[in-house]
C-alpha positions as CSV (number, residue, x, y, z in Angstrom):
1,X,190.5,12.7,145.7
2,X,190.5,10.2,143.3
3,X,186.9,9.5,143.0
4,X,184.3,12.7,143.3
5,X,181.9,12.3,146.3
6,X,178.9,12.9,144.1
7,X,179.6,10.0,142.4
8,X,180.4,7.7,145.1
9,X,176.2,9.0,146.0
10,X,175.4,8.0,142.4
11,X,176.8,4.6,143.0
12,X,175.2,4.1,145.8
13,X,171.9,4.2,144.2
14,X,172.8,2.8,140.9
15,X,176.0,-0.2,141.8
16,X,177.9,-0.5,139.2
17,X,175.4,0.6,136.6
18,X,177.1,2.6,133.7
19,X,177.4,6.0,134.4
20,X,177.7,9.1,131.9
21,X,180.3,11.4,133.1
22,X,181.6,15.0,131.8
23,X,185.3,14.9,131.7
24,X,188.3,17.5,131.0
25,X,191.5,17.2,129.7
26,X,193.7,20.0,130.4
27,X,196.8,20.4,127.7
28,X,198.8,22.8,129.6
29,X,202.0,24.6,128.1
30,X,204.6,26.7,128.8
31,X,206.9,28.7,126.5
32,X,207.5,29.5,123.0
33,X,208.5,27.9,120.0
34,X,211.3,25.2,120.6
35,X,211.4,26.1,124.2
36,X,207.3,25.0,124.4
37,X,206.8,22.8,127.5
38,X,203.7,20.3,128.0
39,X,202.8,19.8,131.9
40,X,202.6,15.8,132.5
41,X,201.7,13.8,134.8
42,X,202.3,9.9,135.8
43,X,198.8,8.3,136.8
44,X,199.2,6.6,140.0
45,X,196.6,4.0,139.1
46,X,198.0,2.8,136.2
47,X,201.6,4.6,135.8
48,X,200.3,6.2,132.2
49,X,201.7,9.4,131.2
50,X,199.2,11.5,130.1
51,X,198.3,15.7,130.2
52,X,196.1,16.3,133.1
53,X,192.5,14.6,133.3
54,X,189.5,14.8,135.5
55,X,185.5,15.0,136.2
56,X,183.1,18.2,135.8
57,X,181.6,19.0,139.2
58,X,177.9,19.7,138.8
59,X,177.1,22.7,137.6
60,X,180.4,23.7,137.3
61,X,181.7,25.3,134.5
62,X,184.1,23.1,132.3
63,X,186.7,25.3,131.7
64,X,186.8,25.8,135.3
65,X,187.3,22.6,136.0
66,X,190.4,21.7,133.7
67,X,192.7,24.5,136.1
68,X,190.6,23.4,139.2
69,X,191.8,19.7,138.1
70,X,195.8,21.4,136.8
71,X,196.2,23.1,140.4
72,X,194.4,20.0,142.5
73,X,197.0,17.1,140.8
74,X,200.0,19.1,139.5
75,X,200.5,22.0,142.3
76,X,200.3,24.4,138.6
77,X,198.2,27.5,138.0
78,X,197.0,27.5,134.7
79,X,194.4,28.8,132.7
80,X,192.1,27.7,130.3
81,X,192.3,29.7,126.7
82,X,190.7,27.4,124.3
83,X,188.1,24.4,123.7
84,X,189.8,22.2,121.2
85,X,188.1,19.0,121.3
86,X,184.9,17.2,121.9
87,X,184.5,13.4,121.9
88,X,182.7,10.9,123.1
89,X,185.2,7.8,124.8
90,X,184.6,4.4,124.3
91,X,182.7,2.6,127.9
92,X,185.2,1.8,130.3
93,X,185.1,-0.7,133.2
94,X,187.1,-0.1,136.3
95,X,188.3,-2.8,138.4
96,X,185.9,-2.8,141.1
97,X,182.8,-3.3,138.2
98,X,181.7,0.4,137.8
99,X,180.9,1.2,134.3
100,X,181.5,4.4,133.1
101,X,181.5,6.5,129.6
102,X,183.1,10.1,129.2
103,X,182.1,13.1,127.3
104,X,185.8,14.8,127.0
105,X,186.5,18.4,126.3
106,X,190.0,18.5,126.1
107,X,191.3,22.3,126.7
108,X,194.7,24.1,125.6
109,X,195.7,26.1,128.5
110,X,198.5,28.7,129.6
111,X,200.6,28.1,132.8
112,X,200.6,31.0,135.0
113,X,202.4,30.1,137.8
114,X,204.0,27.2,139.7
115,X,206.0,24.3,139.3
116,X,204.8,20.9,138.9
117,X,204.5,18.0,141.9
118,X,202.3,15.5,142.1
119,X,199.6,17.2,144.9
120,X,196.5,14.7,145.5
121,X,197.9,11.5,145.3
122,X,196.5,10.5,142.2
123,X,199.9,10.9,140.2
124,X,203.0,10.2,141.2
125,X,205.0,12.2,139.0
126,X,204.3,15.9,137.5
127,X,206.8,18.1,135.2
128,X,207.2,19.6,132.2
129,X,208.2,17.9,128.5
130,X,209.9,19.3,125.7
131,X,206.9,19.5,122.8
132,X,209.3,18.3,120.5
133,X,210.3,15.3,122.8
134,X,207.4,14.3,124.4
135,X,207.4,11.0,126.7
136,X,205.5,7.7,125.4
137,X,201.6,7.9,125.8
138,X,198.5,6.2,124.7
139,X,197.5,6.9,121.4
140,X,194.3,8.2,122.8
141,X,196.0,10.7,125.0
142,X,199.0,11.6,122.4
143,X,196.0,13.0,120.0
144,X,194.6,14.9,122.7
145,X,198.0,16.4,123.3
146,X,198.0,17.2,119.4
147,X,194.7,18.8,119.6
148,X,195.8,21.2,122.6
149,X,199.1,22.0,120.9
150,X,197.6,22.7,117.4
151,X,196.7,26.4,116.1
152,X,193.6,25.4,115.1
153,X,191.1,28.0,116.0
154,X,188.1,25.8,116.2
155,X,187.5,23.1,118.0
156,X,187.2,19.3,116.8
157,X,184.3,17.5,116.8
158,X,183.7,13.4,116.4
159,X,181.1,12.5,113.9
């Protein structure tokens, strides 16, 4: 489902008021070394390439969320090993008016099982990338990617 019901109740009582949001970005891999896979997908909204992204549920836990949002839109098990990022996104407005900002916690997880399809309708292409060939994205979402990939055991922080 492309837009959560809780917040199709918020904007009901608040329009197109700007809305803070808790989002995930899940940077799932696959493999080893040279042979290291990222799982993609192709946004149907806009046709971006980009790692798998969606909204915390309340009171659900982040990390949760991230292989809730991998199995929902890519068909792909996966789970969630590591925080790697926390940032605030810039206000965005959508093309119906609603306003919203993001807090993103981008996530480096593991695949465990299955093999990517788009599976809610809100991409239209899932599969896996060569790490060391990875399709054109947004700068935004390639330094996500970086983040996810990167050994770094703590996570990053905007200041």
């Amino acid at each position: 489902m492309p837009t959560p019901d809780f917040v199709l109740s918020l904007r009901e009582k608040i329009g197109t008021d700007l809305l803070w949001l808790t989002g995930v970005t899940a940077v799932v891999t696959r493999g080893e070394g040279d042979a290291r896979e990222l799982l993609v997908v192709r946004r149907a909204d806009t046709g971006a390439l980009t790692p798998v992204t969606g909204i915390v549920d309340p009171g659900e836990e982040p990390a949760v969320a991230a292989e809730r949002e991998v199995l929902e839109e890519a068909d792909v098990v996966a789970v969630a090993e590591r925080l790697v990022w926390v940032q605030a996104l810039p206000e965005m407005t959508y093309p119906n008016g609603d306003r919203a900002q993001y807090l993103d916690l981008v996530f480096a997880c593991r695949w465990v099982s299955g093999q990517p399809a788009p599976a809610d309708g809100e991409n239209t292409e899932a599969f896996w990338a060569s790490v060391t060939d990875l399709p054109p994205m947004s700068d935004d979402m390639r330094r996500r990617v970086e983040a996810g990939l990167a050994d770094d055991p703590q996570a990053r922080f905007q200041r």
